[in-house]
FIVOVEX-705754 format. One line per field, with one value per residue (C-alpha): residue number from 1; residue in three letters; chain; x, y, z. Coordinates in nm, 2 decimals. Example, Ala and Ser with C-alpha at 12.3 -4.5 7.8 and 13.67 -1.06 7.14 Angstrom:
% FIVOVEX-705754
resi <- (1_2)
resn <- (ALA_SER)
chain <- (A_A)
X <- (1.23_1.37)
Y <- (-0.45_-0.11)
Z <- (0.78_0.71)
This chain:
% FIVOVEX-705754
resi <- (1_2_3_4_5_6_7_8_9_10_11_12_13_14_15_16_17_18_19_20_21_22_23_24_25_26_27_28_29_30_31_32_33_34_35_36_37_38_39_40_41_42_43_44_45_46_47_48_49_50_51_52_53_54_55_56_57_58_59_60_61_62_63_64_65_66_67_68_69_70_71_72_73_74_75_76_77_78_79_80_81_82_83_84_85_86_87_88_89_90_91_92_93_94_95_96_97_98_99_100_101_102_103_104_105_106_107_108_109_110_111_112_113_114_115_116_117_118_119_120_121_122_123_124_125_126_127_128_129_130_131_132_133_134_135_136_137_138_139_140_141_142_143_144_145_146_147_148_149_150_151_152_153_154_155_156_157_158_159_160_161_162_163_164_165_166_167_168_169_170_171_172_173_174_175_176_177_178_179_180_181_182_183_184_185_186_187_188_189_190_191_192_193_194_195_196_197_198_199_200_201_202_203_204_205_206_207_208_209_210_211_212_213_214_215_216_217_218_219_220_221_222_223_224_225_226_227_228_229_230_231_232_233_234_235_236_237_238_239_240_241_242_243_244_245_246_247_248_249_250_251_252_253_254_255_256_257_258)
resn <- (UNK_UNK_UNK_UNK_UNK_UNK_UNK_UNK_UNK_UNK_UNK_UNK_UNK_UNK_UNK_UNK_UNK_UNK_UNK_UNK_UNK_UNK_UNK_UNK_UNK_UNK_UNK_UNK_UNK_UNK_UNK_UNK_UNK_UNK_UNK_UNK_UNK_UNK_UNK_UNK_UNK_UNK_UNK_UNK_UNK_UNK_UNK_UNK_UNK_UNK_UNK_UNK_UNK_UNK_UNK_UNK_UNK_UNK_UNK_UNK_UNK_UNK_UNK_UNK_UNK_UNK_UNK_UNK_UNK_UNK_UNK_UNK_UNK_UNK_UNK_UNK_UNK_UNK_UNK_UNK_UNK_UNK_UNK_UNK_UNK_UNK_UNK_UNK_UNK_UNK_UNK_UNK_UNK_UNK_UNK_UNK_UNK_UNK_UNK_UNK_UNK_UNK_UNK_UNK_UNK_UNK_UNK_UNK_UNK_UNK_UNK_UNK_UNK_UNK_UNK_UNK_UNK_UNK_UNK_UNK_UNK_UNK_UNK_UNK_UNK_UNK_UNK_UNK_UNK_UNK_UNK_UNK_UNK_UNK_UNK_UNK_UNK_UNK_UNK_UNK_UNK_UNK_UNK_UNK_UNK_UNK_UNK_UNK_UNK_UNK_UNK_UNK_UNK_UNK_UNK_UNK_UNK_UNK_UNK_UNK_UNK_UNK_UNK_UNK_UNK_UNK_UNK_UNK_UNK_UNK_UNK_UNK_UNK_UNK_UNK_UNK_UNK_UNK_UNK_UNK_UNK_UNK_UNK_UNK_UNK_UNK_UNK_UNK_UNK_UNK_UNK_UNK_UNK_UNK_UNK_UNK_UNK_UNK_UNK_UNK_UNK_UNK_UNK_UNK_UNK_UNK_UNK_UNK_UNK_UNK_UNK_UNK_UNK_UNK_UNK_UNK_UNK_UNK_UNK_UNK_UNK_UNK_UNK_UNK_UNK_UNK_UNK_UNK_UNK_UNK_UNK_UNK_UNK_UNK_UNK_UNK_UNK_UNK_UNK_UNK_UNK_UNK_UNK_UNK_UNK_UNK_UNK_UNK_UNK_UNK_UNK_UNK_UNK_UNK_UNK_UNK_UNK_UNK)
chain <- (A_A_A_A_A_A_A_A_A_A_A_A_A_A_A_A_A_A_A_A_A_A_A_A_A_A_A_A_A_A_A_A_A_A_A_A_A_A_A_A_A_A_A_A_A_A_A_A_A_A_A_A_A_A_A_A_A_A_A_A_A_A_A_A_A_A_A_A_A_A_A_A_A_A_A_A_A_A_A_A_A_A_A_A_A_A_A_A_A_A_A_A_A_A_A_A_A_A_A_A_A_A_A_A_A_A_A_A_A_A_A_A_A_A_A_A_A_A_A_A_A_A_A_A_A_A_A_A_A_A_A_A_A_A_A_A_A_A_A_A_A_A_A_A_A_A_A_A_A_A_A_A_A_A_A_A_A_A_A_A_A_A_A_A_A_A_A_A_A_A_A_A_A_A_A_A_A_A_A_A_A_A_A_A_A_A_A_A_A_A_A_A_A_A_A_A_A_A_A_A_A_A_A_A_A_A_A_A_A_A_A_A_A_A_A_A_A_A_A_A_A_A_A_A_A_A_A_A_A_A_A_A_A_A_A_A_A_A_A_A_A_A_A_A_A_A_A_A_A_A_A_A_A_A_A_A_A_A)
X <- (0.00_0.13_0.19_-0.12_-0.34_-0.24_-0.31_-0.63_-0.71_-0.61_-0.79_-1.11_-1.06_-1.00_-1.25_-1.58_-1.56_-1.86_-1.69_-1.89_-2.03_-1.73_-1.45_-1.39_-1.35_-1.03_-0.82_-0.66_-0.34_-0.40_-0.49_-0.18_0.03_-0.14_-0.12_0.27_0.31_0.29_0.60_0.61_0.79_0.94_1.25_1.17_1.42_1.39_1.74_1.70_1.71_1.41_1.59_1.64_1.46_1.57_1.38_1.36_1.11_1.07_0.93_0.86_1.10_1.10_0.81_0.58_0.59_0.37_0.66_0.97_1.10_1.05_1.38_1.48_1.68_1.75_1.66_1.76_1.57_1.64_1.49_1.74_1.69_1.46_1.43_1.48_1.79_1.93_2.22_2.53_2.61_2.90_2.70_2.43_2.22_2.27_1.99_1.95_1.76_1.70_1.85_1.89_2.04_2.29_2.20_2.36_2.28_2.56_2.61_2.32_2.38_2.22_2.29_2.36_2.38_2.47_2.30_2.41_2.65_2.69_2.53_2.79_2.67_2.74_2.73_2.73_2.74_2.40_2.42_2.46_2.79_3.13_3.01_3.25_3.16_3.13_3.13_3.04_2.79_2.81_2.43_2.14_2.12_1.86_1.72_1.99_2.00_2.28_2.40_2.27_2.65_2.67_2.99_2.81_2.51_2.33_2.21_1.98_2.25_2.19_2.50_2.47_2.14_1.98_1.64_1.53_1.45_1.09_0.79_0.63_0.93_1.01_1.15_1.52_1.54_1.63_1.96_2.15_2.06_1.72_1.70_1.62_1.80_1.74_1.85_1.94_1.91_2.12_2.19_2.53_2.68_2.94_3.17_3.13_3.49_3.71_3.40_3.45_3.13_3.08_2.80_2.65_2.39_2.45_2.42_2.15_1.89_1.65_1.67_1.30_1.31_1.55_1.65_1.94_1.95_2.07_2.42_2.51_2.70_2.36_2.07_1.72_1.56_1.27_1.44_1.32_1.59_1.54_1.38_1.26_0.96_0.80_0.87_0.85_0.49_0.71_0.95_1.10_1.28_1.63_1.98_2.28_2.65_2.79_3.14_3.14_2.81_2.69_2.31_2.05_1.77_1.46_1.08_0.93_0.55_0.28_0.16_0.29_0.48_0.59)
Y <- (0.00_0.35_0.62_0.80_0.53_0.42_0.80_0.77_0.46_0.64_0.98_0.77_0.55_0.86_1.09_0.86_0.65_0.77_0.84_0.69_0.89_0.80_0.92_1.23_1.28_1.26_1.60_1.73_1.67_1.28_1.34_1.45_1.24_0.88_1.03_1.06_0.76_0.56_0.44_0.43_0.18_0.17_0.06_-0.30_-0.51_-0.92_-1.08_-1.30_-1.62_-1.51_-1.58_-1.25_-0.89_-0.51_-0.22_0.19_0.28_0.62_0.72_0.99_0.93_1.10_1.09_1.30_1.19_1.50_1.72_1.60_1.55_1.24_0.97_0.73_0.40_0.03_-0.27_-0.62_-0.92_-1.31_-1.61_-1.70_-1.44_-1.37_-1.04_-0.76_-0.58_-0.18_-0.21_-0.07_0.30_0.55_0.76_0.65_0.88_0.87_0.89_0.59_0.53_0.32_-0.01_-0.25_-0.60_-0.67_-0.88_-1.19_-1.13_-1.08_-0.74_-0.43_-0.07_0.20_0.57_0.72_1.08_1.21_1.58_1.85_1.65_1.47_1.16_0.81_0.49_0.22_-0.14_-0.42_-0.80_-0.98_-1.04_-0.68_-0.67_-0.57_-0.21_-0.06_0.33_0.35_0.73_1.06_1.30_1.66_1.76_1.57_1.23_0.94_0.61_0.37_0.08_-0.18_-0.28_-0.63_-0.74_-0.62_-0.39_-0.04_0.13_0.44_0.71_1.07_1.28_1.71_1.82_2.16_2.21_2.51_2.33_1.99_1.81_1.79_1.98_2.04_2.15_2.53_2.70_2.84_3.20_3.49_3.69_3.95_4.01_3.88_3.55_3.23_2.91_2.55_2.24_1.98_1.62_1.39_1.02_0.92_0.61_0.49_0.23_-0.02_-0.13_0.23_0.44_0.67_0.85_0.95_1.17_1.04_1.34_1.71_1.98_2.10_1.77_1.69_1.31_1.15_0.79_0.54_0.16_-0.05_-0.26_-0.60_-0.54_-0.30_-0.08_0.16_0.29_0.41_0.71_0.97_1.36_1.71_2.01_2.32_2.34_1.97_2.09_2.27_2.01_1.69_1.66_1.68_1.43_1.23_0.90_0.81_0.54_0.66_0.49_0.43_0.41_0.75_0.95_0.98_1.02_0.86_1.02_0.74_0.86_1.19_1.13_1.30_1.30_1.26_0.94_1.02)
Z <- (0.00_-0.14_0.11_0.03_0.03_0.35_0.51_0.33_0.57_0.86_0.82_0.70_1.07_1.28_1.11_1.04_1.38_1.57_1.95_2.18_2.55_2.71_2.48_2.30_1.92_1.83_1.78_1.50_1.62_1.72_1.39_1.24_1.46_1.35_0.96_1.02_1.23_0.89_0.77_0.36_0.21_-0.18_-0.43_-0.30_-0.48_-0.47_-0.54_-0.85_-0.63_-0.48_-0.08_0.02_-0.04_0.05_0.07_0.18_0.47_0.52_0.85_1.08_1.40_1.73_2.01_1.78_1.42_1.34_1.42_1.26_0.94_0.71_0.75_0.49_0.57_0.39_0.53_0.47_0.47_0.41_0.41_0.68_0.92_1.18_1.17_0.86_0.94_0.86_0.59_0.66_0.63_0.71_0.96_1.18_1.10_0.70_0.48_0.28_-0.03_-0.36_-0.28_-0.54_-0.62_-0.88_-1.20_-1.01_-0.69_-0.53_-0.43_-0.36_-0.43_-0.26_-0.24_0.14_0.30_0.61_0.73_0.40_0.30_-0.05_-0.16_-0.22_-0.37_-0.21_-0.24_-0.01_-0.05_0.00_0.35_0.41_0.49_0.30_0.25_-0.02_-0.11_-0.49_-0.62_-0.44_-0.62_-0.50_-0.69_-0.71_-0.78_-0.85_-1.04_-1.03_-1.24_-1.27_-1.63_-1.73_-1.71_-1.28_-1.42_-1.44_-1.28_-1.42_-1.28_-1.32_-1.24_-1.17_-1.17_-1.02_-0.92_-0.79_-0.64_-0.59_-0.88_-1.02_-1.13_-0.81_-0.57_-0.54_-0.76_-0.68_-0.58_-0.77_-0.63_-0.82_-1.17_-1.18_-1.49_-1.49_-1.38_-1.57_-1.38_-1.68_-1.53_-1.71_-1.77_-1.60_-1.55_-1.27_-1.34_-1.03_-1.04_-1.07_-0.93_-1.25_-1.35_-1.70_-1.81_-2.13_-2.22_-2.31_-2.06_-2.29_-2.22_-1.92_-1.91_-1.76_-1.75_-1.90_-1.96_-2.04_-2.32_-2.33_-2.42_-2.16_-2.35_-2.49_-2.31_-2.37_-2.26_-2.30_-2.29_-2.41_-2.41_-2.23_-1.91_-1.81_-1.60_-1.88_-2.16_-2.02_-2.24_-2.59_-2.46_-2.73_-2.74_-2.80_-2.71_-2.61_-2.63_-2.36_-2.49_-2.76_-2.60_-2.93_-2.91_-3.16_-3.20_-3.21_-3.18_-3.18_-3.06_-3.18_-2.81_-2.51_-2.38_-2.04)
């Protein structure tokens, strides 16, 4: 169950429930605090053996959910254990998020962050331990894939960026000489091995989503150029090499394919 369905549940429970004589309706901050007491969980990845699974849960910690901000971690869990267990990370309080098992099973990656600082990939082996820290980004990063050979993974990589990425987050304020400021997310990959990340798209292209293909050496993805919140419903559809960066231009849709 989705994050929002789930609150759904809960507001319908609290709200509808006639109280009966001898307790009061609930207040709007019992409210609040059973809403944010719900812990959302996503990027669930089965190893391809099927004995083990890892996820991110993203919860509201502290005494009153209501009142602090939302926490991301990765947990473990195997057929062998008892109990789902917290993956490894550099700081105890790091941010965790997007785990995901290699082709073979043998390792998981996962991206970590302590307080304003920058986001690493890591992986681990499958039993959560052996944590080796991949590549550091210093902008936004997100959506990563292995390569269908375990060697590479690739990322949506914003290089600088000015906001968070996406449609709906605020827009980055205007200091100085009042303009305007595009954030171009691009298709990166990061060699597992060296930790080397190459950026495959121009600084001109907002990638959306993407896909490997079979050989590991091209991708797939939907892009538009210029600002990617504006565009995304003109997207258009091309591969790119992973070896030259040369871009092939596939589809141009009539409507929109996002």
């Amino acid at each position: 169950m989705n994050r929002t369905a789930s609150c759904a549940a809960v507001l319908a429970a609290l709200i509808f429930t006639v109280p009966s004589p001898a307790h009061a309706a609930p207040s709007m901050r019992d409210v609040l605090r059973a809403v944010y007491a719900v812990h959302d969980l996503k990027h669930v990845s089965l190893s391809p053996d099927g004995s083990a699974v890892v996820w991110e849960e993203s919860s509201h910690p502290g005494s009153d959910p209501s009142t602090s901000a939302p926490h991301s971690v990765v947990y473990l869990q195997s057929s062998a254990q008892a109990a789902a267990v917290r993956v490894q990370s550099a700081g105890a309080n790091d941010e965790q998020t997007e785990p995901s098992f290699s082709p073979n099973g043998a390792k998981i990656a996962y991206f970590s962050s302590a307080p304003k600082g920058p986001t690493r990939l890591n992986t681990i082996d499958a039993h959560g331990a052996s944590l080796l820290p991949v590549a550091t980004f210093t902008g936004n990063v997100q959506g990563l894939k292995w390569s269908p050979d375990g060697r590479s993974i690739a990322v949506l990589y914003i290089v600088h960026p000015h906001r968070k990425a996406g449609a709906l987050a605020p827009g980055a304020r205007d200091v100085g000489v009042v303009g305007s400021t595009i954030d171009e997310q691009q298709l990166a990959v990061v060699d597992v091995a060296s930790g080397a990340i190459s950026v495959l798209t121009p600084s001109d292209v907002y990638v959306y989503e993407y896909g490997w293909a079979p050989d590991s050496k091209h991708l797939a993805f939907t892009y538009a150029r210029g600002d990617g919140d504006n565009n995304w419903w003109i997207a258009k559809l091309a591969t790119v090499d992973t070896q030259s960066k040369r871009m092939r231009a596939l589809y141009k849709p009539p409507a929109q394919i996002n």
